[in-house]
PDB file of the backbone (N, CA, C, O) and the ligand in Angstrom, with CONECT records:
HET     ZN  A 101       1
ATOM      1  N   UNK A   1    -207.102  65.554 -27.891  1.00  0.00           N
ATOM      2  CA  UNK A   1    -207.723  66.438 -28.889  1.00  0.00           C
ATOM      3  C   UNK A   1    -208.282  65.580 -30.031  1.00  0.00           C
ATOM      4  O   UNK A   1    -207.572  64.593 -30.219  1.00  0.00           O
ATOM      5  N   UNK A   2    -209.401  65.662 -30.896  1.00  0.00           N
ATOM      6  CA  UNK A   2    -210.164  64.741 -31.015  1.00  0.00           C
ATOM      7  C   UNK A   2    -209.584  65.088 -32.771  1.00  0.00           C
ATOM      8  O   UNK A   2    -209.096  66.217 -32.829  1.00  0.00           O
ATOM      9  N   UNK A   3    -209.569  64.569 -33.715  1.00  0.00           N
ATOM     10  CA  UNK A   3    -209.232  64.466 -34.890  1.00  0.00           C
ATOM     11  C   UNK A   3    -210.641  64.286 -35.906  1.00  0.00           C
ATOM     12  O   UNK A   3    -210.967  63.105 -36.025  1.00  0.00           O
ATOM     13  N   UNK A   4    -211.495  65.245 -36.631  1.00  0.00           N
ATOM     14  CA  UNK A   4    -212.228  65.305 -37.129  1.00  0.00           C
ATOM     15  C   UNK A   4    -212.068  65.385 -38.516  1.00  0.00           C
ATOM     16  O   UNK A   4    -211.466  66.362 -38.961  1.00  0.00           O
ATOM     17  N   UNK A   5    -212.524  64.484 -39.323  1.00  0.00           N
ATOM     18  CA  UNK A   5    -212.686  64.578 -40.891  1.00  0.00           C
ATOM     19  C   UNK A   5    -213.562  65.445 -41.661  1.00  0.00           C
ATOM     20  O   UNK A   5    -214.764  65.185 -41.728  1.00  0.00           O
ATOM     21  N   UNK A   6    -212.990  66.595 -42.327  1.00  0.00           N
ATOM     22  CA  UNK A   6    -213.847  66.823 -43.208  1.00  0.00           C
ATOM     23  C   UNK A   6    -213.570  67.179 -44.460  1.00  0.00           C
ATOM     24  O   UNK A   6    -212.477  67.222 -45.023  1.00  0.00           O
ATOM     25  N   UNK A   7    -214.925  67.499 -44.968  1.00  0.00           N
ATOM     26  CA  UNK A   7    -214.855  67.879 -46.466  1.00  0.00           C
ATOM     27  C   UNK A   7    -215.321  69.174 -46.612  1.00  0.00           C
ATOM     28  O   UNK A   7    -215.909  69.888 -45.800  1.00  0.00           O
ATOM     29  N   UNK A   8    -214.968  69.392 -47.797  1.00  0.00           N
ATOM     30  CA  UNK A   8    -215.067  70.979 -48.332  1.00  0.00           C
ATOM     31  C   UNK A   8    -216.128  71.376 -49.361  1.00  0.00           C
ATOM     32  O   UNK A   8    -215.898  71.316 -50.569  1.00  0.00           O
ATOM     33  N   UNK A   9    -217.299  71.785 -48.850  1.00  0.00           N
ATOM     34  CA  UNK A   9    -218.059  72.052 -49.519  1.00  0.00           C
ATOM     35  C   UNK A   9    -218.145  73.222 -50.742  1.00  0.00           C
ATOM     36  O   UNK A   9    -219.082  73.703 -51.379  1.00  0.00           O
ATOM     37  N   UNK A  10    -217.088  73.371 -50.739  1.00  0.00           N
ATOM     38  CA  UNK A  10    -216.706  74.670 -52.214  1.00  0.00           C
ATOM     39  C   UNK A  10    -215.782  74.143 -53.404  1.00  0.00           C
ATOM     40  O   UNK A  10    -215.923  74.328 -54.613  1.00  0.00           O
ATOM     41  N   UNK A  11    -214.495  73.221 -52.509  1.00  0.00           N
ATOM     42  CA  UNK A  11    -214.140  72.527 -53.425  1.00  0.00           C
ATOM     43  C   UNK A  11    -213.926  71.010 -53.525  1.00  0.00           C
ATOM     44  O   UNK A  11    -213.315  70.351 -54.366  1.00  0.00           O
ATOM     45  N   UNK A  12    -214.665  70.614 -52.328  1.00  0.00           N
ATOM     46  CA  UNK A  12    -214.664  69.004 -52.158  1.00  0.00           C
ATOM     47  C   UNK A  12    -213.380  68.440 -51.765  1.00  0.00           C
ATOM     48  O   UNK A  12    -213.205  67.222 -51.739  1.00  0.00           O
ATOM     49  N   UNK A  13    -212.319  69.428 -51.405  1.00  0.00           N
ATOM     50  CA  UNK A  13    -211.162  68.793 -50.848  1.00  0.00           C
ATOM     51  C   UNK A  13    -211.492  68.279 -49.431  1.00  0.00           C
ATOM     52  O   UNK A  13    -211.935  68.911 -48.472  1.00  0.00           O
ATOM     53  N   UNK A  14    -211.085  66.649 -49.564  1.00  0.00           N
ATOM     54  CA  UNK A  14    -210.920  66.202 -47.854  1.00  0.00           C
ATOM     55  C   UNK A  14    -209.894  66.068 -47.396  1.00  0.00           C
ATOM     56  O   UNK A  14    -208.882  65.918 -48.080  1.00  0.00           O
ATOM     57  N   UNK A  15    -209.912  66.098 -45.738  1.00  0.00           N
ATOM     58  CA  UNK A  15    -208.571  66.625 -44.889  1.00  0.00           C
ATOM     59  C   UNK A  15    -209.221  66.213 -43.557  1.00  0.00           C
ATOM     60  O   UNK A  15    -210.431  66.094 -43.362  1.00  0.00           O
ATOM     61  N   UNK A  16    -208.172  66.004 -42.621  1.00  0.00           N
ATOM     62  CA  UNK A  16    -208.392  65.737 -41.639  1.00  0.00           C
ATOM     63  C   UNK A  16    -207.978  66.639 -40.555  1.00  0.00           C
ATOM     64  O   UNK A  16    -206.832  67.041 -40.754  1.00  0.00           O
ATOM     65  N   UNK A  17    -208.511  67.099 -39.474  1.00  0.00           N
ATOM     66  CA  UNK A  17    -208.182  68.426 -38.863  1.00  0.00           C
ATOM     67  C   UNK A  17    -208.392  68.599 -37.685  1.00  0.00           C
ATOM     68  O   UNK A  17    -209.572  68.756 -37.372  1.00  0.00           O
ATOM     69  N   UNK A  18    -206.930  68.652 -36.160  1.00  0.00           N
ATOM     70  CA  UNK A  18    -207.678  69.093 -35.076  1.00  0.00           C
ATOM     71  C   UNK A  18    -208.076  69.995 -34.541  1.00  0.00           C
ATOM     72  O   UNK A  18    -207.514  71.091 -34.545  1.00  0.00           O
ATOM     73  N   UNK A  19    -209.402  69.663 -33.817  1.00  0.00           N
ATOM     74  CA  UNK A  19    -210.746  70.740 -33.683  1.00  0.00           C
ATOM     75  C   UNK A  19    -210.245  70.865 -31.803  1.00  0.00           C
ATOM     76  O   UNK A  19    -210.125  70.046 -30.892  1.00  0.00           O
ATOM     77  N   UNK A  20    -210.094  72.149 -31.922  1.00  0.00           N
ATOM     78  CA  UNK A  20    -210.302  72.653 -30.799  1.00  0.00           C
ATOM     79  C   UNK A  20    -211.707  72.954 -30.530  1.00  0.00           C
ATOM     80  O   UNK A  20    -212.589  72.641 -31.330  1.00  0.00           O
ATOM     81  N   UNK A  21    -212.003  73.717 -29.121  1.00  0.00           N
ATOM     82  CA  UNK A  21    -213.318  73.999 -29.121  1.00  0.00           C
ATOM     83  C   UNK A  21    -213.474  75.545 -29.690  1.00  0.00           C
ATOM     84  O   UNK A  21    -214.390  75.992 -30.380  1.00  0.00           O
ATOM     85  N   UNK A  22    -212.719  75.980 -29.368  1.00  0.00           N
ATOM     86  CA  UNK A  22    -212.622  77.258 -29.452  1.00  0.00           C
ATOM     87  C   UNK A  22    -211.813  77.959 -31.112  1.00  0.00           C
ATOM     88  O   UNK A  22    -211.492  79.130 -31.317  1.00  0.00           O
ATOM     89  N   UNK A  23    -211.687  76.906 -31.959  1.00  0.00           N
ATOM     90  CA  UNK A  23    -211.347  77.202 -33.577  1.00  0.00           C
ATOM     91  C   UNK A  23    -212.441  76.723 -34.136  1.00  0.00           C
ATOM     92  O   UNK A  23    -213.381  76.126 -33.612  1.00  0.00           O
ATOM     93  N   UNK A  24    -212.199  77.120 -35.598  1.00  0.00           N
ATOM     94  CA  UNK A  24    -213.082  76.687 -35.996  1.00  0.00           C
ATOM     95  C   UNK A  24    -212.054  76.315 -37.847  1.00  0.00           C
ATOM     96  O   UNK A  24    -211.666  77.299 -38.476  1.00  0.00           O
ATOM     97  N   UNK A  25    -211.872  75.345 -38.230  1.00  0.00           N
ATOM     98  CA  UNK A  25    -211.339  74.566 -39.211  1.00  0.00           C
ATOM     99  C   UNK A  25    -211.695  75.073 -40.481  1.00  0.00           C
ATOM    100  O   UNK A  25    -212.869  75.096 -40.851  1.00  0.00           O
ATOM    101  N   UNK A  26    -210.469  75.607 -41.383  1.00  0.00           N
ATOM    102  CA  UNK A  26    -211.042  76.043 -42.554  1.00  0.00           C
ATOM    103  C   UNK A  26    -210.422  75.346 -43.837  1.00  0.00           C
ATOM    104  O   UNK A  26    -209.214  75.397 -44.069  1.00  0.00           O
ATOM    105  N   UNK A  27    -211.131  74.834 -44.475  1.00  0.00           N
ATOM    106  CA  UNK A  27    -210.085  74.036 -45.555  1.00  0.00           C
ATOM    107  C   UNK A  27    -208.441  74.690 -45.801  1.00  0.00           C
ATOM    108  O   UNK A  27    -208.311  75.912 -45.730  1.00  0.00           O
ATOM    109  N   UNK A  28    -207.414  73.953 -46.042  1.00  0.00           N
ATOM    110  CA  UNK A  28    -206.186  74.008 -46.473  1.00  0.00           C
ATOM    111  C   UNK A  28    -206.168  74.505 -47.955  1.00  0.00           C
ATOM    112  O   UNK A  28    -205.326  75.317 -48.338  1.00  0.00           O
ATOM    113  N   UNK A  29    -207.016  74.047 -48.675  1.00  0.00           N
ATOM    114  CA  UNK A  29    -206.896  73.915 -49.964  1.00  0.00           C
ATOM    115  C   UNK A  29    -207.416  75.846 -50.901  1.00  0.00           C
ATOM    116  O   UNK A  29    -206.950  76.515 -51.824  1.00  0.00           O
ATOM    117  N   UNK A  30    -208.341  75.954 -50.121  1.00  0.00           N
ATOM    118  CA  UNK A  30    -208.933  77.385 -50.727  1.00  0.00           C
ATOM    119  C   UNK A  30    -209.485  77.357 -49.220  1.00  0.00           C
ATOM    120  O   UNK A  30    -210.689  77.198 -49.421  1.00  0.00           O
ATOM    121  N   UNK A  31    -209.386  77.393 -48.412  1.00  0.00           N
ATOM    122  CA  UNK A  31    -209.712  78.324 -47.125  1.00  0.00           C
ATOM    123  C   UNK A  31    -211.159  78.561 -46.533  1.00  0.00           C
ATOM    124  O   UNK A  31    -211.380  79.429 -45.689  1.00  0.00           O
ATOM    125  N   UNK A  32    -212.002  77.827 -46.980  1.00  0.00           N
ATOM    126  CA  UNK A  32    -213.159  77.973 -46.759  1.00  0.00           C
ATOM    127  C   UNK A  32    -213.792  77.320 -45.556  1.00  0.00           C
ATOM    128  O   UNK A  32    -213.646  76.110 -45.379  1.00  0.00           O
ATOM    129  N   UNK A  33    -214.491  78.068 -44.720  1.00  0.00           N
ATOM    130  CA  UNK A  33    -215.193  77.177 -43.357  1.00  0.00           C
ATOM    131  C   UNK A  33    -216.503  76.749 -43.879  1.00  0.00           C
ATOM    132  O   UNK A  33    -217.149  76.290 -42.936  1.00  0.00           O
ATOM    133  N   UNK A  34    -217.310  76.694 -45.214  1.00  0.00           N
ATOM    134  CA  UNK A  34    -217.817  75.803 -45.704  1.00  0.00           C
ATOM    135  C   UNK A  34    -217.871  73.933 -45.098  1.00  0.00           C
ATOM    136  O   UNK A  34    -218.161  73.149 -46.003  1.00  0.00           O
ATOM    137  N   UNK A  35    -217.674  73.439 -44.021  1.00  0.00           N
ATOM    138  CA  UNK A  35    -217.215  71.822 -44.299  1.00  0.00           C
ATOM    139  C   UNK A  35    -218.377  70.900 -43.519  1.00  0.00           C
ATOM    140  O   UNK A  35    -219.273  71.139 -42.709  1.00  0.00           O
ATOM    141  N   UNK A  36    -217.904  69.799 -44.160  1.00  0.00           N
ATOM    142  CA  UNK A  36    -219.516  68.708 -43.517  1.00  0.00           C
ATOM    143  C   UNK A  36    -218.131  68.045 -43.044  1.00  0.00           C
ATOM    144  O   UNK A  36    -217.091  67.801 -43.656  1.00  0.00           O
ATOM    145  N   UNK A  37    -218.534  67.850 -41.697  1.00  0.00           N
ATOM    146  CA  UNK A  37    -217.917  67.350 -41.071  1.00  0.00           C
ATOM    147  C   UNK A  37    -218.007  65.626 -41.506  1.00  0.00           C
ATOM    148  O   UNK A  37    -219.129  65.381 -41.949  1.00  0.00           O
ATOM    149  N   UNK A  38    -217.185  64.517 -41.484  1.00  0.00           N
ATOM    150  CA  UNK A  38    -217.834  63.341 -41.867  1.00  0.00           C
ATOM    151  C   UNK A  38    -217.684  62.456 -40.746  1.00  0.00           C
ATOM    152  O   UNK A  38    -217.012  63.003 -39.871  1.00  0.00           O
ATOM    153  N   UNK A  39    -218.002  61.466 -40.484  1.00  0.00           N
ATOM    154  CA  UNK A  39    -217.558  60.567 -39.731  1.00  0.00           C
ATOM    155  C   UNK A  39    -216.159  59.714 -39.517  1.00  0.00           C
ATOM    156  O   UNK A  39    -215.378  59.203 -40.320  1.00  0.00           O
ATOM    157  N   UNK A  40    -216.185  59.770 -38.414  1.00  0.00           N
ATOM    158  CA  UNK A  40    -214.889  59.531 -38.053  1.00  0.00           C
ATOM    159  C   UNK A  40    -214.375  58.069 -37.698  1.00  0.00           C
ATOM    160  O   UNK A  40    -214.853  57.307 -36.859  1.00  0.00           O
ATOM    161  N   UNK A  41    -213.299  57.861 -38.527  1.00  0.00           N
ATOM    162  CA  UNK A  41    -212.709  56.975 -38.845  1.00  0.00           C
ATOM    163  C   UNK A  41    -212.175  56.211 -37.377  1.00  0.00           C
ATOM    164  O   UNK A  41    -212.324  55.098 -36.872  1.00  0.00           O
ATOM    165  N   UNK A  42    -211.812  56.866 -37.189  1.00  0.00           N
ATOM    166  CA  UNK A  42    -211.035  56.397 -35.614  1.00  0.00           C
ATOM    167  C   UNK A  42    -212.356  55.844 -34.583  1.00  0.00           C
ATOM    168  O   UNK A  42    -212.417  54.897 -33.798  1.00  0.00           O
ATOM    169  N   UNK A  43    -213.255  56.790 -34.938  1.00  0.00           N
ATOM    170  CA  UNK A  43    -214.492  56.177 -33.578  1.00  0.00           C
ATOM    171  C   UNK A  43    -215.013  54.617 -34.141  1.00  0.00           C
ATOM    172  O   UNK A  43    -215.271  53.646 -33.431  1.00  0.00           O
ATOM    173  N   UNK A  44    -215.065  54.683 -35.291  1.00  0.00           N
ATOM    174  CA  UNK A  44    -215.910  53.955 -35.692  1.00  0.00           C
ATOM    175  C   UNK A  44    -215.348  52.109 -35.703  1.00  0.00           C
ATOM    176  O   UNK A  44    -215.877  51.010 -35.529  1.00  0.00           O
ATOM    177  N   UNK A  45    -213.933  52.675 -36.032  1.00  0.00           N
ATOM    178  CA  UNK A  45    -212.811  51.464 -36.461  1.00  0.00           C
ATOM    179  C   UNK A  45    -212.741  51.088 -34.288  1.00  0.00           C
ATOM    180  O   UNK A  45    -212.839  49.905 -33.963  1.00  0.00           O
ATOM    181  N   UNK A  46    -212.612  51.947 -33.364  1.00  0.00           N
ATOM    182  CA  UNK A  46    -212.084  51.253 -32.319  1.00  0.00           C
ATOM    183  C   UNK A  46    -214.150  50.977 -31.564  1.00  0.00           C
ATOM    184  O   UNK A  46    -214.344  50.410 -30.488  1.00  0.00           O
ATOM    185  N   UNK A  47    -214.901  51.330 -32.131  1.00  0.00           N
ATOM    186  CA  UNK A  47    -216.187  50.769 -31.529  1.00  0.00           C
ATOM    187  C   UNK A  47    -216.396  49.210 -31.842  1.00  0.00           C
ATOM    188  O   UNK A  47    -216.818  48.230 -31.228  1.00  0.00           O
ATOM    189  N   UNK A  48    -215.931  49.463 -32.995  1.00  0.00           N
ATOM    190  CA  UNK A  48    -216.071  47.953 -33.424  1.00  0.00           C
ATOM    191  C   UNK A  48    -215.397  47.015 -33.343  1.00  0.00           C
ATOM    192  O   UNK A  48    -215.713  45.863 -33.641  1.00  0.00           O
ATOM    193  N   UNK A  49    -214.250  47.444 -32.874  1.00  0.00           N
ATOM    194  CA  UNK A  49    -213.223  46.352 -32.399  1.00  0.00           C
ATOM    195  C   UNK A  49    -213.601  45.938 -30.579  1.00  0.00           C
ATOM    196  O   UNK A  49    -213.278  44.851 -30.099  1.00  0.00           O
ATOM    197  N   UNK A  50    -214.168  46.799 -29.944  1.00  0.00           N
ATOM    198  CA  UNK A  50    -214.079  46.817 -28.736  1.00  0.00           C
ATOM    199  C   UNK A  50    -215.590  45.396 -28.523  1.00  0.00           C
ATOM    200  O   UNK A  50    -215.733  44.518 -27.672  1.00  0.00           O
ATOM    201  N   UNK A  51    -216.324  45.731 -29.567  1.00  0.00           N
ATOM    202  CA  UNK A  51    -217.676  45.110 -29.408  1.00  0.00           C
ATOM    203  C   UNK A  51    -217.715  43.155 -29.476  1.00  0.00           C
ATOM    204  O   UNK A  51    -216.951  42.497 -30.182  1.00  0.00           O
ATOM    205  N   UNK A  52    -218.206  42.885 -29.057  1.00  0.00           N
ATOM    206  CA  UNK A  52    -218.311  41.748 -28.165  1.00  0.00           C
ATOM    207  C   UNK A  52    -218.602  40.766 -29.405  1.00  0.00           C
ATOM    208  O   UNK A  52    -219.620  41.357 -29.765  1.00  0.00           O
ATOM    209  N   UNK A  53    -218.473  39.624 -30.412  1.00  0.00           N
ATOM    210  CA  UNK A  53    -219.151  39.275 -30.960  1.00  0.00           C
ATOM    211  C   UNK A  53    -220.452  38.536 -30.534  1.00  0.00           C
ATOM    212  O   UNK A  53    -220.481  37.942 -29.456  1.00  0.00           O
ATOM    213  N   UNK A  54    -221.259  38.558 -31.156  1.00  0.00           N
ATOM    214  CA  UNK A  54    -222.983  37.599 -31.062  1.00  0.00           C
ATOM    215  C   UNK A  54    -222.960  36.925 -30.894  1.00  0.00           C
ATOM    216  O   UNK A  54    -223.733  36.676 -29.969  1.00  0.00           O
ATOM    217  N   UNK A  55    -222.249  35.821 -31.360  1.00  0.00           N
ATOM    218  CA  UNK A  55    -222.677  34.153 -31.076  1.00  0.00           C
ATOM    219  C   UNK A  55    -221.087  33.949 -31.150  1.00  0.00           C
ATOM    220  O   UNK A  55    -220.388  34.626 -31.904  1.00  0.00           O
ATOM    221  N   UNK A  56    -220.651  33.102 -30.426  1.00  0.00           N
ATOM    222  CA  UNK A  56    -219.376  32.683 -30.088  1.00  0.00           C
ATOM    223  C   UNK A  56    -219.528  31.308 -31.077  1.00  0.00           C
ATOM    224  O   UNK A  56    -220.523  30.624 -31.317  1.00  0.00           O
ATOM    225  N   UNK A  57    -218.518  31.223 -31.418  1.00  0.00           N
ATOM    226  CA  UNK A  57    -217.935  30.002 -32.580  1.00  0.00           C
ATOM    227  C   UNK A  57    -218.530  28.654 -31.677  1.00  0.00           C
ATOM    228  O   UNK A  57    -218.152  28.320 -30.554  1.00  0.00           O
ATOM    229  N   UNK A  58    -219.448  28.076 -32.421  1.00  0.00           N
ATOM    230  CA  UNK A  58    -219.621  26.443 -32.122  1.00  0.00           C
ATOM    231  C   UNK A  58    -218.627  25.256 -31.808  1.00  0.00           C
ATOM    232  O   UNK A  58    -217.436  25.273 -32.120  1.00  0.00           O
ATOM    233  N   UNK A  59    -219.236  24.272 -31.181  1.00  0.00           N
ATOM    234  CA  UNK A  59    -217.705  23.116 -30.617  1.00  0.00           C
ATOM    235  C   UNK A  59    -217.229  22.582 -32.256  1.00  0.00           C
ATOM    236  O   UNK A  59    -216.253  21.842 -32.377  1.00  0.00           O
ATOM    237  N   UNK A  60    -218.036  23.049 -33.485  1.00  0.00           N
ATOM    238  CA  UNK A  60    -217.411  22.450 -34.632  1.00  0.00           C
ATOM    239  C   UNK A  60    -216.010  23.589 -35.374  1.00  0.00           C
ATOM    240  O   UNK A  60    -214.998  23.321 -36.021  1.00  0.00           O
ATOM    241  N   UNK A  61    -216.705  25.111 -34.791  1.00  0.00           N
ATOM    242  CA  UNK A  61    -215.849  25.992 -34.744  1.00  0.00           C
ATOM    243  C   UNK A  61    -216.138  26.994 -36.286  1.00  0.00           C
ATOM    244  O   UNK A  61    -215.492  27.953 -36.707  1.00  0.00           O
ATOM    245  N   UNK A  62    -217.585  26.188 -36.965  1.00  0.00           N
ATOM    246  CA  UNK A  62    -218.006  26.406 -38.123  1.00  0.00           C
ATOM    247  C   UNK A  62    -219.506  26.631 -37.837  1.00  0.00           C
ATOM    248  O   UNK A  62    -219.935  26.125 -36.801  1.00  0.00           O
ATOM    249  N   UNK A  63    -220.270  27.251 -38.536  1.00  0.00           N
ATOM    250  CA  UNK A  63    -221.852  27.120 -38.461  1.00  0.00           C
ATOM    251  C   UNK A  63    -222.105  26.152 -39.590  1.00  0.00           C
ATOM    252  O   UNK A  63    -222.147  26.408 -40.793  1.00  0.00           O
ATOM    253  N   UNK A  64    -222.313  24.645 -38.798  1.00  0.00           N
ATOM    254  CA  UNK A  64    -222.614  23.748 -39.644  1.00  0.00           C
ATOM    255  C   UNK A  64    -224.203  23.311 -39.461  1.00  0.00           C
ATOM    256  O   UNK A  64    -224.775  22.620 -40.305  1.00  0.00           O
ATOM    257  N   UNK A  65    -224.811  23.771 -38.324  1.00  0.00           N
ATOM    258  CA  UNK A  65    -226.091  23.304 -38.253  1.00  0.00           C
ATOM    259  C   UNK A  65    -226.273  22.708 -37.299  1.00  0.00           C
ATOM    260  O   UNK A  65    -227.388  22.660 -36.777  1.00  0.00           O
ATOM    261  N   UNK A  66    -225.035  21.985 -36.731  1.00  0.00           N
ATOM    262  CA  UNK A  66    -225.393  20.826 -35.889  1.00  0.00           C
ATOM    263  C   UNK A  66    -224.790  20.849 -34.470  1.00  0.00           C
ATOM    264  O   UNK A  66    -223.623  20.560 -34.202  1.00  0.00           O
ATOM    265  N   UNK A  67    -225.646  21.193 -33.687  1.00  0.00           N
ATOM    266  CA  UNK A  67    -225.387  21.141 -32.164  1.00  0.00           C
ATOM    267  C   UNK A  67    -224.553  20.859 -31.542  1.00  0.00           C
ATOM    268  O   UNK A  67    -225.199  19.823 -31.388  1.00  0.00           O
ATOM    269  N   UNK A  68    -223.327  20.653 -30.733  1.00  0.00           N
ATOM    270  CA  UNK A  68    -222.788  19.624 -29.886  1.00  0.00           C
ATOM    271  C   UNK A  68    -221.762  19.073 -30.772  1.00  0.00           C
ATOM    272  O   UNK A  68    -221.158  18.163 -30.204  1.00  0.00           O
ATOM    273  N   UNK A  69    -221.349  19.299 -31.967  1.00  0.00           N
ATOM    274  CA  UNK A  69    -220.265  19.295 -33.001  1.00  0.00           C
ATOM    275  C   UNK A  69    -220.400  17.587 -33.071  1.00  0.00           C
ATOM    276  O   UNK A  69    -219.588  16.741 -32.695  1.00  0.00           O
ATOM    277  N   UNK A  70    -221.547  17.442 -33.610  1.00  0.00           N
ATOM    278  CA  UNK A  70    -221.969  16.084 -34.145  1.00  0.00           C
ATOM    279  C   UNK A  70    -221.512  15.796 -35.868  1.00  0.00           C
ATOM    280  O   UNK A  70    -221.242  14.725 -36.411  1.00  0.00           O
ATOM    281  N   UNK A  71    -221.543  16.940 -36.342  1.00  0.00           N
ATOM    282  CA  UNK A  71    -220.954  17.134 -37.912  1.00  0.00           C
ATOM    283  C   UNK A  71    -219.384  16.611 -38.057  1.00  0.00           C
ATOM    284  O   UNK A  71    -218.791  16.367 -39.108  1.00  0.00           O
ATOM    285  N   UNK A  72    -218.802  16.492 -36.489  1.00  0.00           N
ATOM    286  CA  UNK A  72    -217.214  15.867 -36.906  1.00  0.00           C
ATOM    287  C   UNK A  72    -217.082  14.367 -36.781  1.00  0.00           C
ATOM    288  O   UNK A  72    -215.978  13.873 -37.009  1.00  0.00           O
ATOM    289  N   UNK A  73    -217.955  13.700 -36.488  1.00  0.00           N
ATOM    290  CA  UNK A  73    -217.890  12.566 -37.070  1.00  0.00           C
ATOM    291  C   UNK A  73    -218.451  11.992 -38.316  1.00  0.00           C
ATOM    292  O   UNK A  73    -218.517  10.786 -38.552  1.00  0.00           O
ATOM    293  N   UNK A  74    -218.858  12.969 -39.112  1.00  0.00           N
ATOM    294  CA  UNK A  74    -219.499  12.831 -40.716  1.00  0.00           C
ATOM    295  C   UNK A  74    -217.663  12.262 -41.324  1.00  0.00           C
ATOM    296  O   UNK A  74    -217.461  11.992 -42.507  1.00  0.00           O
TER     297      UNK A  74
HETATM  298 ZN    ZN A 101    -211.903  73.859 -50.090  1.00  0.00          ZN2+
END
């Protein structure tokens, strides 16, 4: 069951809330189905962990500029 963040567009209280398909989420605070749903913390935090980095660390293990980790004998 998927855990959706939102906010409350009447009184700006945020809360986090699971969404069935078939409910529909009304603030805790004053009760209102007013809400912007926001983005979700959980998708966002495990997309980015899962993602591959770009350029893999150089043989110096630093971005020094120099190819072939020629900078460790400076
Ligand atoms: Zn509210």
């Amino acid at each position: 069951m998927p855990i959706f963040e939102y906010a409350c567009r009447d009184c700006g209280h945020q809360f986090e809330a699971l969404v069935r398909s078939d409910s529909t989420p009304e603030c805790p605070q004053c009760h209102s189905i007013a809400l912007e749903k926001q983005l979700s913390v959980f998708a966002t935090t495990s997309a980015g962990a899962s993602a591959m980095p770009e350029m893999p660390p150089g043989p110096c293990g630093a971005s020094c500029g120099m190819p072939g980790g020629s900078c460790a004998f400076r």
